[in-house]
PDB file as gemmi writes it, atoms N, CA and C in Angstrom:
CRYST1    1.000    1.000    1.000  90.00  90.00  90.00 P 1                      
ATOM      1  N   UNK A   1       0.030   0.437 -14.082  1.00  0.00           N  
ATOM      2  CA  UNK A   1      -0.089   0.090 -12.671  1.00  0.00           C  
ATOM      3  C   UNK A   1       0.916  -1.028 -12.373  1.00  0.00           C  
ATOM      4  N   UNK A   2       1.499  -1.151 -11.491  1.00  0.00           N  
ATOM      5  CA  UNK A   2       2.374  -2.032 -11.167  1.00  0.00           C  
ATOM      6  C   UNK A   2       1.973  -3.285 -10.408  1.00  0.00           C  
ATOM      7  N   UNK A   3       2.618  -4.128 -10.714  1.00  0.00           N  
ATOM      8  CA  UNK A   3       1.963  -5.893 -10.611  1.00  0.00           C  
ATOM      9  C   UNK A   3       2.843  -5.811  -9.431  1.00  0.00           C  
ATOM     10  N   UNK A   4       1.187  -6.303  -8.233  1.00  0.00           N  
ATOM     11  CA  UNK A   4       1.710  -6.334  -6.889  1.00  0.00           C  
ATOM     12  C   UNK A   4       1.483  -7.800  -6.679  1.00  0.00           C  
ATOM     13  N   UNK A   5       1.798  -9.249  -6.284  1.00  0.00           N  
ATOM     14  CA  UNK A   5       1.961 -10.227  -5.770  1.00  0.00           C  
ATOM     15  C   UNK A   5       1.960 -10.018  -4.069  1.00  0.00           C  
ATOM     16  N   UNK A   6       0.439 -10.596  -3.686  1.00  0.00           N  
ATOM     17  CA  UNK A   6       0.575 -10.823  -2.292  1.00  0.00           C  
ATOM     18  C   UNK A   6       0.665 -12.152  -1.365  1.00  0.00           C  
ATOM     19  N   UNK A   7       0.809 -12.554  -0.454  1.00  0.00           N  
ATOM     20  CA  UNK A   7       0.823 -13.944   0.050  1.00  0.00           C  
ATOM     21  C   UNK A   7       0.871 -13.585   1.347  1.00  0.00           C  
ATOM     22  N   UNK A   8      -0.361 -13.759   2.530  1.00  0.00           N  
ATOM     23  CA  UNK A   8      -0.226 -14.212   3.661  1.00  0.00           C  
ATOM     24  C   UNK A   8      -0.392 -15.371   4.600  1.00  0.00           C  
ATOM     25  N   UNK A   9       0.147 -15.216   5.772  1.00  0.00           N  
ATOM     26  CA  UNK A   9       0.314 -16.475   6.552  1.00  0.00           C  
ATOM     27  C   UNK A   9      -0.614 -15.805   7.804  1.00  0.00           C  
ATOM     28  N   UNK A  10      -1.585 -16.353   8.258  1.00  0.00           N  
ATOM     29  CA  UNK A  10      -2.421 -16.627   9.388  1.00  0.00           C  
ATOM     30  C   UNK A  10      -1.492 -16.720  10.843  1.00  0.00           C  
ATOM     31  N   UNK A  11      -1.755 -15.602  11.737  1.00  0.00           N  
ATOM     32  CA  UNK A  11      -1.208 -15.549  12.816  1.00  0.00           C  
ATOM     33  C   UNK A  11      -2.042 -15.106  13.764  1.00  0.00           C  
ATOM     34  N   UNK A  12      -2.081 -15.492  14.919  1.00  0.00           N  
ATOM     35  CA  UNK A  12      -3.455 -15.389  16.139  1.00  0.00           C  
ATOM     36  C   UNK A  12      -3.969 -14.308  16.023  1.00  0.00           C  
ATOM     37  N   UNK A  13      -3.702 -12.984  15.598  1.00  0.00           N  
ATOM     38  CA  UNK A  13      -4.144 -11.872  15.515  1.00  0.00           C  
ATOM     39  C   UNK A  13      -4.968 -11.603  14.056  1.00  0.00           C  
ATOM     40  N   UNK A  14      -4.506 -12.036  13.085  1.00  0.00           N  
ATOM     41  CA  UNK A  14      -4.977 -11.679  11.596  1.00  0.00           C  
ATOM     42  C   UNK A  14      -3.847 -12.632  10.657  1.00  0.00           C  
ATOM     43  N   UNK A  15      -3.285 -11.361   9.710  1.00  0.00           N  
ATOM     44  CA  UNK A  15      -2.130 -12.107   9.217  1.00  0.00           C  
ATOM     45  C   UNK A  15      -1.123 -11.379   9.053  1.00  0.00           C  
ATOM     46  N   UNK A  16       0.396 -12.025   8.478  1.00  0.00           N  
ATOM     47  CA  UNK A  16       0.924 -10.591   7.973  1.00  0.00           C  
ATOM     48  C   UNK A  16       1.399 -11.139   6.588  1.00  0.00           C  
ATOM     49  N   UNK A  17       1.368 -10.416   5.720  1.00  0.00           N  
ATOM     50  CA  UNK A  17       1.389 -10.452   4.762  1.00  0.00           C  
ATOM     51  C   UNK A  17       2.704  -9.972   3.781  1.00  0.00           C  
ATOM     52  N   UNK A  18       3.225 -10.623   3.279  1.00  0.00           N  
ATOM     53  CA  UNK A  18       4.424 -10.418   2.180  1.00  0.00           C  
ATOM     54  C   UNK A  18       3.857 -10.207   0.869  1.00  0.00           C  
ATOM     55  N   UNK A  19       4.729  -8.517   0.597  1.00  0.00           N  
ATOM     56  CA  UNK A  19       3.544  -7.823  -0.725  1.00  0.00           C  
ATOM     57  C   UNK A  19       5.100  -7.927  -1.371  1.00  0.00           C  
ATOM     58  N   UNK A  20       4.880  -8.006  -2.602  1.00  0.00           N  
ATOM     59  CA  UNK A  20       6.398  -7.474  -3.681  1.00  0.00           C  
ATOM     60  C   UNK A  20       5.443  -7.336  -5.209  1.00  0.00           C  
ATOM     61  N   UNK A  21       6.193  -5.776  -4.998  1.00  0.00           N  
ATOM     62  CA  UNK A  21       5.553  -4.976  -6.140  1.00  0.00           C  
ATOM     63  C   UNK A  21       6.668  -4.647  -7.215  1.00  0.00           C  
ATOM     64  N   UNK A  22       6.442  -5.214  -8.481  1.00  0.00           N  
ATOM     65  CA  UNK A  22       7.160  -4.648  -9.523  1.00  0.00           C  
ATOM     66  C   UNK A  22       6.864  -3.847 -10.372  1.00  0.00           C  
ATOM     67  N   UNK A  23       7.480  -2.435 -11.073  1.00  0.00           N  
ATOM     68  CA  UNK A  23       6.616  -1.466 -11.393  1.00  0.00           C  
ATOM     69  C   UNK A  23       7.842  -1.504 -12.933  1.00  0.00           C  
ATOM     70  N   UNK A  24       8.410  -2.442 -13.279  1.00  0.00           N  
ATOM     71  CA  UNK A  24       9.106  -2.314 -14.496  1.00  0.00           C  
ATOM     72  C   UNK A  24      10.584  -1.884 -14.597  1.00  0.00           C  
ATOM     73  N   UNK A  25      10.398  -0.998 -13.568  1.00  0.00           N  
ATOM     74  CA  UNK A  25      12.015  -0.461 -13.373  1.00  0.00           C  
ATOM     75  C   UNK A  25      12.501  -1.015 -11.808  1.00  0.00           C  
ATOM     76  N   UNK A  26      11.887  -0.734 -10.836  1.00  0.00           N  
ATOM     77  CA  UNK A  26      12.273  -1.547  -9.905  1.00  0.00           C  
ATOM     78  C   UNK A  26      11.153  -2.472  -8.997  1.00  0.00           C  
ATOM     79  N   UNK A  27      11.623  -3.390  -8.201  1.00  0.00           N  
ATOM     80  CA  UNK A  27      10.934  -4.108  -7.442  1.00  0.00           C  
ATOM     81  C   UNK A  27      11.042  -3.761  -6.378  1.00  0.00           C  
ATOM     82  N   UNK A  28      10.075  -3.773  -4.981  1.00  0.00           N  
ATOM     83  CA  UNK A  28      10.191  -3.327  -3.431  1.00  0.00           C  
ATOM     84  C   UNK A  28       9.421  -4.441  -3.160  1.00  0.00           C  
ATOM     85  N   UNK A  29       9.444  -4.912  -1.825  1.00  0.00           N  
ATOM     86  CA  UNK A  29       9.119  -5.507  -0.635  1.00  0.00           C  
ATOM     87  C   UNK A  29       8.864  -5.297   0.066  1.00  0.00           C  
ATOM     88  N   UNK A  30       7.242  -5.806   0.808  1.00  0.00           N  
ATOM     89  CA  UNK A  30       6.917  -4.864   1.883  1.00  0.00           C  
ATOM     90  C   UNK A  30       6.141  -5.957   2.644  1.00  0.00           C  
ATOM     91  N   UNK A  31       5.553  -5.699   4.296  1.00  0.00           N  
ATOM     92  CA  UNK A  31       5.370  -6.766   5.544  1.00  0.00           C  
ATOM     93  C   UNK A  31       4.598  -5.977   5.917  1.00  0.00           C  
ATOM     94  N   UNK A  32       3.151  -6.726   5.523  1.00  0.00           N  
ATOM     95  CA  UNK A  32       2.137  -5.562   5.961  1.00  0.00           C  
ATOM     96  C   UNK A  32       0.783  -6.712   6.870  1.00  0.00           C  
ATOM     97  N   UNK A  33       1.074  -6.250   7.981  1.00  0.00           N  
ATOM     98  CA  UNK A  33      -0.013  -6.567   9.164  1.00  0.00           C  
ATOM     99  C   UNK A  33      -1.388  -6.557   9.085  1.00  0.00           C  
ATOM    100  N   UNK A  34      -1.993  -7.101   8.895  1.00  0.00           N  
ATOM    101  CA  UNK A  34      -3.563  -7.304   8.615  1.00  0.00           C  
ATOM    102  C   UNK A  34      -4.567  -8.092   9.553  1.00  0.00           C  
ATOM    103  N   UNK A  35      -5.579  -7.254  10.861  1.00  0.00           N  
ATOM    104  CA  UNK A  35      -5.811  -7.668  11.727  1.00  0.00           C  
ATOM    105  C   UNK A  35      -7.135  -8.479  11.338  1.00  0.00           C  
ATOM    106  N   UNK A  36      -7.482  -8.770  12.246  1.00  0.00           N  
ATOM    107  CA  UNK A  36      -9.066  -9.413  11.919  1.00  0.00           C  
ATOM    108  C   UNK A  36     -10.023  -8.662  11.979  1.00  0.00           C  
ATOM    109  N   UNK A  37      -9.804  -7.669  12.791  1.00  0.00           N  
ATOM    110  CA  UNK A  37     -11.061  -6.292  12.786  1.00  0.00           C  
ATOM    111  C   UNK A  37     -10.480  -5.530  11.578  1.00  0.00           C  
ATOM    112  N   UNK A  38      -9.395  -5.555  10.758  1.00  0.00           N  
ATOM    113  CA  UNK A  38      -9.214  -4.459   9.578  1.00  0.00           C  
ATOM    114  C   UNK A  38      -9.843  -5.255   8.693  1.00  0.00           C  
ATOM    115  N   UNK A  39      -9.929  -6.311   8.654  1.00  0.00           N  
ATOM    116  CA  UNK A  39     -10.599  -7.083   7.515  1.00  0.00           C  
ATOM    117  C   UNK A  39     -11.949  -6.586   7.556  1.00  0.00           C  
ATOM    118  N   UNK A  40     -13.088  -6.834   8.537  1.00  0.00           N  
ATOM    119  CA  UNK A  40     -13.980  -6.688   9.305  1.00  0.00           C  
ATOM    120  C   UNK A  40     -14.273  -5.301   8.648  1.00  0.00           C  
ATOM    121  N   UNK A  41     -13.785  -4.307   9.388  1.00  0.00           N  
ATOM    122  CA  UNK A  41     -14.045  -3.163   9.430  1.00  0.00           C  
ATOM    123  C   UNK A  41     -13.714  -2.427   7.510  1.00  0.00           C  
ATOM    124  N   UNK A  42     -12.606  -2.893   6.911  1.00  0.00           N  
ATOM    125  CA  UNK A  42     -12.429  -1.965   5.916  1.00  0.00           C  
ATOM    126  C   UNK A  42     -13.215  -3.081   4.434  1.00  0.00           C  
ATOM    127  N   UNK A  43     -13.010  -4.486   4.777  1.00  0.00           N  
ATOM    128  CA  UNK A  43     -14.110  -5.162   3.558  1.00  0.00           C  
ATOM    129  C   UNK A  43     -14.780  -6.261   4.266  1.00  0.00           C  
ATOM    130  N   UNK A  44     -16.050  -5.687   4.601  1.00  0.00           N  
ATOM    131  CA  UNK A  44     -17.335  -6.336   5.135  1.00  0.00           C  
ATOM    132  C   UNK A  44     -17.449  -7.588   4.282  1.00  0.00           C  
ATOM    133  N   UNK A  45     -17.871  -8.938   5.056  1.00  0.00           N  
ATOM    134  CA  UNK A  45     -17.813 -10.085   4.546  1.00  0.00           C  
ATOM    135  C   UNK A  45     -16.689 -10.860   3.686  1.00  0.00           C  
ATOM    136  N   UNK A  46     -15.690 -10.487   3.610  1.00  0.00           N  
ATOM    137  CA  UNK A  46     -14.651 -10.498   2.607  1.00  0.00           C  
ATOM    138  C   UNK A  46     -13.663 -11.232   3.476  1.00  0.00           C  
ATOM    139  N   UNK A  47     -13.177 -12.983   2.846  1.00  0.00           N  
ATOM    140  CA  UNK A  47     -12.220 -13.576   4.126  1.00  0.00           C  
ATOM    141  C   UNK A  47     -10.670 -13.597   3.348  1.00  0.00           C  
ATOM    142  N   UNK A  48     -10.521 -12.639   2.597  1.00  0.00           N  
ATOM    143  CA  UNK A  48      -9.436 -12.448   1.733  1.00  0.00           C  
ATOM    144  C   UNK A  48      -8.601 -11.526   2.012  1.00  0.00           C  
ATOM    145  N   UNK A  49      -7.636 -11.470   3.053  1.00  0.00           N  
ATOM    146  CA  UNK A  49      -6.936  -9.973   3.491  1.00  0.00           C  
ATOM    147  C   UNK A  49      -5.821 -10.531   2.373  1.00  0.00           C  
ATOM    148  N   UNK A  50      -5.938 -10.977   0.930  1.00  0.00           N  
ATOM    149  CA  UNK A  50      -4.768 -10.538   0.062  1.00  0.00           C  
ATOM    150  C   UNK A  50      -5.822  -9.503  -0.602  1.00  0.00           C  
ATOM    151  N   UNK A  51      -6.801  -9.333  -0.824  1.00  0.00           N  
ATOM    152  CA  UNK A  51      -7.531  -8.954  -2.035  1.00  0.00           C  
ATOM    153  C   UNK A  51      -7.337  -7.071  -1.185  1.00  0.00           C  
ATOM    154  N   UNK A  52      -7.746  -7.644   0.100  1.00  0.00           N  
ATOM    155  CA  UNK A  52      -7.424  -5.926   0.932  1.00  0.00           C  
ATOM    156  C   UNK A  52      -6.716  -5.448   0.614  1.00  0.00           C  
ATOM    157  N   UNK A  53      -5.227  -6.088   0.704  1.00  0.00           N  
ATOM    158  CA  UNK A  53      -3.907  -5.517   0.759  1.00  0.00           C  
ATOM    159  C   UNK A  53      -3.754  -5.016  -0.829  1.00  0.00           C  
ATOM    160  N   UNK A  54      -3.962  -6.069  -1.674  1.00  0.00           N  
ATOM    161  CA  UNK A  54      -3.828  -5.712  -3.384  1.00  0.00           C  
ATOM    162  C   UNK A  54      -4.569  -4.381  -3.075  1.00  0.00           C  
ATOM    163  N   UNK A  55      -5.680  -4.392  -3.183  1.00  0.00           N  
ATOM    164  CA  UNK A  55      -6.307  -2.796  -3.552  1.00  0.00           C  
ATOM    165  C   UNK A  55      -6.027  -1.592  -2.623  1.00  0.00           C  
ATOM    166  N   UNK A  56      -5.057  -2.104  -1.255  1.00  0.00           N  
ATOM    167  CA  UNK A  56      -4.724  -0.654  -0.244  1.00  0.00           C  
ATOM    168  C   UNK A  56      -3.549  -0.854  -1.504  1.00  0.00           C  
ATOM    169  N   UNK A  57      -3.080  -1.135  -1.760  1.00  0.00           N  
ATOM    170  CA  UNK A  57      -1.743  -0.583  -2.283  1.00  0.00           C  
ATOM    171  C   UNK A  57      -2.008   0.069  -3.823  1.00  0.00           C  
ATOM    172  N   UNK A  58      -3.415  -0.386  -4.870  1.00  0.00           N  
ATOM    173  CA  UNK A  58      -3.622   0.415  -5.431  1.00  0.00           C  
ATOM    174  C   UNK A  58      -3.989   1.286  -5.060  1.00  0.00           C  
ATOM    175  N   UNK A  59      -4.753   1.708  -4.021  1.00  0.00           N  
ATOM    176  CA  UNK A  59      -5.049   3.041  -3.665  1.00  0.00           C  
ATOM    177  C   UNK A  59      -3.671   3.577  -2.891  1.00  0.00           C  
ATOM    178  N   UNK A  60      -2.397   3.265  -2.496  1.00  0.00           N  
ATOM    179  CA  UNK A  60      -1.170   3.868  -2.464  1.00  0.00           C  
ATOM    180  C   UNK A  60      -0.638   4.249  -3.384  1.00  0.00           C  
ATOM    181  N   UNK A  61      -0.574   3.563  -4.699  1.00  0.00           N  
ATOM    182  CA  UNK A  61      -0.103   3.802  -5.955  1.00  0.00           C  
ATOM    183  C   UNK A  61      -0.947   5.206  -6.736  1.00  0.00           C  
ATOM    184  N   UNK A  62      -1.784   5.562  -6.619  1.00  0.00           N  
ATOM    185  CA  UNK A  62      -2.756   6.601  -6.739  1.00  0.00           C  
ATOM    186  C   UNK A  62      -2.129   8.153  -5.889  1.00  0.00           C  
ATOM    187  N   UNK A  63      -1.345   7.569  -4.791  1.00  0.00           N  
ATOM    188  CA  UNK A  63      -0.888   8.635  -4.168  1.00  0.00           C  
ATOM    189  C   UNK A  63       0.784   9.040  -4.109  1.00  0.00           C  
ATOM    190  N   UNK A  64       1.476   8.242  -4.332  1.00  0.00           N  
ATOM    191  CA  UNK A  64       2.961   7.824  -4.154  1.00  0.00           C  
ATOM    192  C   UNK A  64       3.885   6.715  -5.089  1.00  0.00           C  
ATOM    193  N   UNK A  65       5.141   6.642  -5.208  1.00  0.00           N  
ATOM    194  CA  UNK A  65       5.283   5.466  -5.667  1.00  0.00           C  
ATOM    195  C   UNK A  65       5.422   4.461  -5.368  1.00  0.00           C  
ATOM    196  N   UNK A  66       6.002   3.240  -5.805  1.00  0.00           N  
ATOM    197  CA  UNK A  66       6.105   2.013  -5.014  1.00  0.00           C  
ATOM    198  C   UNK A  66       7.285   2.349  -3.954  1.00  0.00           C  
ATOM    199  N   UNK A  67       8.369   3.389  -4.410  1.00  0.00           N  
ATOM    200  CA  UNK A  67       9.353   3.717  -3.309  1.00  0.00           C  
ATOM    201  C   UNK A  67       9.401   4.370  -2.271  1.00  0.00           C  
ATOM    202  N   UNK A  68       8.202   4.374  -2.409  1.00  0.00           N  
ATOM    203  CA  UNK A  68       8.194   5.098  -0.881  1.00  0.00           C  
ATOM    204  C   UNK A  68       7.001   5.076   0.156  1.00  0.00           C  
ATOM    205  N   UNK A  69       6.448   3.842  -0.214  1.00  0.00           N  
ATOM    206  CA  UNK A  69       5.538   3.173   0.408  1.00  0.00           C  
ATOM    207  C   UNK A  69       6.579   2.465   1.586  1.00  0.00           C  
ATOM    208  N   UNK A  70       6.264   2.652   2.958  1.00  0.00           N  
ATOM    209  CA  UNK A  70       6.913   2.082   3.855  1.00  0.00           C  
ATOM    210  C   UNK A  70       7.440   0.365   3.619  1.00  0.00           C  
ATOM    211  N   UNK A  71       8.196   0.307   4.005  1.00  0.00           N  
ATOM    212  CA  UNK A  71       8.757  -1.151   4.027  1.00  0.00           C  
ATOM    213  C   UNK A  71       7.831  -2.602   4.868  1.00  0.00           C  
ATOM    214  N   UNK A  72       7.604  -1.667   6.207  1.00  0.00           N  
ATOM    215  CA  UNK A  72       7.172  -2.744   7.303  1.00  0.00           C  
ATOM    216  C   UNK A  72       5.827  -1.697   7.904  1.00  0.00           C  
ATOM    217  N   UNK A  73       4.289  -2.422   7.921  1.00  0.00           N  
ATOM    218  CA  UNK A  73       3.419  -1.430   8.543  1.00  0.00           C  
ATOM    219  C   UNK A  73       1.939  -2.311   8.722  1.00  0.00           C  
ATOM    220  N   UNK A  74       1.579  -1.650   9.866  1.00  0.00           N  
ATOM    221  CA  UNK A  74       0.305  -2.367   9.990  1.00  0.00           C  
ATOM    222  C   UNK A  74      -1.088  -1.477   9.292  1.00  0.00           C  
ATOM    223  N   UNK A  75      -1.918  -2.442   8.836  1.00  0.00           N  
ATOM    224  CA  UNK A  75      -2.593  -1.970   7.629  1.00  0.00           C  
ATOM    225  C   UNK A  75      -3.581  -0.056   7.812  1.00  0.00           C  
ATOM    226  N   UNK A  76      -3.846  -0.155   9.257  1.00  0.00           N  
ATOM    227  CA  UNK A  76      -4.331   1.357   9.540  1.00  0.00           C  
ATOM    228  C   UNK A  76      -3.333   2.493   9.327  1.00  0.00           C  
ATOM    229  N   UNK A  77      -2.200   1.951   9.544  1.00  0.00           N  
ATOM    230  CA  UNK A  77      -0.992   3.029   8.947  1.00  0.00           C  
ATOM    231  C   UNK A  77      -1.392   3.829   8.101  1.00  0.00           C  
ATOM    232  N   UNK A  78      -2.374   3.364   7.088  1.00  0.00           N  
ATOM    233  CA  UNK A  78      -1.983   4.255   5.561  1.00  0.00           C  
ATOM    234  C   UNK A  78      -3.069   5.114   6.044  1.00  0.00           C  
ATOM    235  N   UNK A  79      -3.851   4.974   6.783  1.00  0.00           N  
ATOM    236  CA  UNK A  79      -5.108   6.397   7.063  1.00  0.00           C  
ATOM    237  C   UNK A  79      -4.348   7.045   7.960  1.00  0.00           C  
ATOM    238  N   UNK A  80      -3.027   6.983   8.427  1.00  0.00           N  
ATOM    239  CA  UNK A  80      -2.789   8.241   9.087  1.00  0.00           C  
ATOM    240  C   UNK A  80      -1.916   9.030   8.170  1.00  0.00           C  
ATOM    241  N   UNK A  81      -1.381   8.555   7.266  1.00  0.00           N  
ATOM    242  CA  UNK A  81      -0.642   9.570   6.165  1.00  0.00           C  
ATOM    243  C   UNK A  81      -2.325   9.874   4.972  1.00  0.00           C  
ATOM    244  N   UNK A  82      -3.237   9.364   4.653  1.00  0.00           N  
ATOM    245  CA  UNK A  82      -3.675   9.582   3.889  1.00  0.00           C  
ATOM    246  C   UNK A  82      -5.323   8.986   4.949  1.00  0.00           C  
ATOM    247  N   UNK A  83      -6.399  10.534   5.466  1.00  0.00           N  
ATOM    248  CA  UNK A  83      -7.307  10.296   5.807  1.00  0.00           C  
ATOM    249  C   UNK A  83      -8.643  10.069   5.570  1.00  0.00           C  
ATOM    250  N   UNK A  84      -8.231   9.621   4.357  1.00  0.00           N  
ATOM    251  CA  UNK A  84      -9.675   9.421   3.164  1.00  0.00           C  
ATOM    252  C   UNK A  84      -9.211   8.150   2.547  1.00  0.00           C  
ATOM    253  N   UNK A  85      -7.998   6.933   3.128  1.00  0.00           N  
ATOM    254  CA  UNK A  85      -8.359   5.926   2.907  1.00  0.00           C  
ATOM    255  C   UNK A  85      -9.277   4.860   3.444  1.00  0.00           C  
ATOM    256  N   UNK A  86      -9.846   5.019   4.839  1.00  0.00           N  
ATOM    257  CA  UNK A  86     -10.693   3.789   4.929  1.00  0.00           C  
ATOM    258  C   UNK A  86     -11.897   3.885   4.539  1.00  0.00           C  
ATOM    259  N   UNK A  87     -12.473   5.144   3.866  1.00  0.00           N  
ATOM    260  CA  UNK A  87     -13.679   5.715   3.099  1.00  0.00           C  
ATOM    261  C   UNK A  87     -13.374   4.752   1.729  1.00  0.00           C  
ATOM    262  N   UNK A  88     -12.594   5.153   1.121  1.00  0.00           N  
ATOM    263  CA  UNK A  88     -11.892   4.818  -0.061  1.00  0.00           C  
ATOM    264  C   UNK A  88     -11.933   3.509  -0.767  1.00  0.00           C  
ATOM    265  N   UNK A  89     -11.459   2.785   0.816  1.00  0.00           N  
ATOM    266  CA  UNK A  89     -11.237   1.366   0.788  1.00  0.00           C  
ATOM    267  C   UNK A  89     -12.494   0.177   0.543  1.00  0.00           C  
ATOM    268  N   UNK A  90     -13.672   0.892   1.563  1.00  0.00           N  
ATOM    269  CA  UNK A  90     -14.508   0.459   1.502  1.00  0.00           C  
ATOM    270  C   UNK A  90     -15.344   0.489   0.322  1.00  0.00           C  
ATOM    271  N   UNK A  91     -15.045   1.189  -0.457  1.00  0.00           N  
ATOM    272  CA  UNK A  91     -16.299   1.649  -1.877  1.00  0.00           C  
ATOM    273  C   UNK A  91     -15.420   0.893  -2.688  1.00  0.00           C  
ATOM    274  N   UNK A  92     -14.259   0.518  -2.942  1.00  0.00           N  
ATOM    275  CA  UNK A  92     -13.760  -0.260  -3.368  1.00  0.00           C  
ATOM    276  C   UNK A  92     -14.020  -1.941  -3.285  1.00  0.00           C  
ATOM    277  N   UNK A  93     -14.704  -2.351  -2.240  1.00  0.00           N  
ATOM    278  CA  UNK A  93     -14.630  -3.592  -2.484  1.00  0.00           C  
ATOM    279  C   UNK A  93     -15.625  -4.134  -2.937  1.00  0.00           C  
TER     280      UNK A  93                                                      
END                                                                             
């Protein structure tokens, strides 16, 4: 599995978040939007939208590689390419 490093910054809406994933052969970078109702809605009680983002992207890694996980996206994005992630997400936390 590839070692994802997340870090966000708090912005009136939620946060957005700077992910960089290294998978051994290459590294990507990615700017991923994290609202206050996705927190809410995909990990109940949970004030950690890095811990969200770490495990949406293992559950991306499950489907794709790190290359081709979009660059720039807000976090509901991934249930419209894949509609059995916010099911997913939630049993996860």
């Amino acid at each position: 599995m590839p070692e994802v490093l997340v870090a966000c910054e708090s912005t009136s809406e939620g946060w957005d978040c700077d992910v960089t994933v290294d998978d051994q052969r290459t590294t990507t970078r990615h700017r991923v939007a994290v609202r206050r109702s996705d927190l809410e809605r995909l990990a109940p009680g949970s004030a950690s939208p890095e811990d969200l983002v770490r495990r949406s992207f293992d559950f991306l890694f499950e489907r794709e590689p790190p290359t081709s996980i979009l660059r720039a996206f807000d976090l509901p994005t991934i249930g419209r390419y894949f509609p059995e992630y916010e099911a997913a997400i939630r049993k996860r936390s």
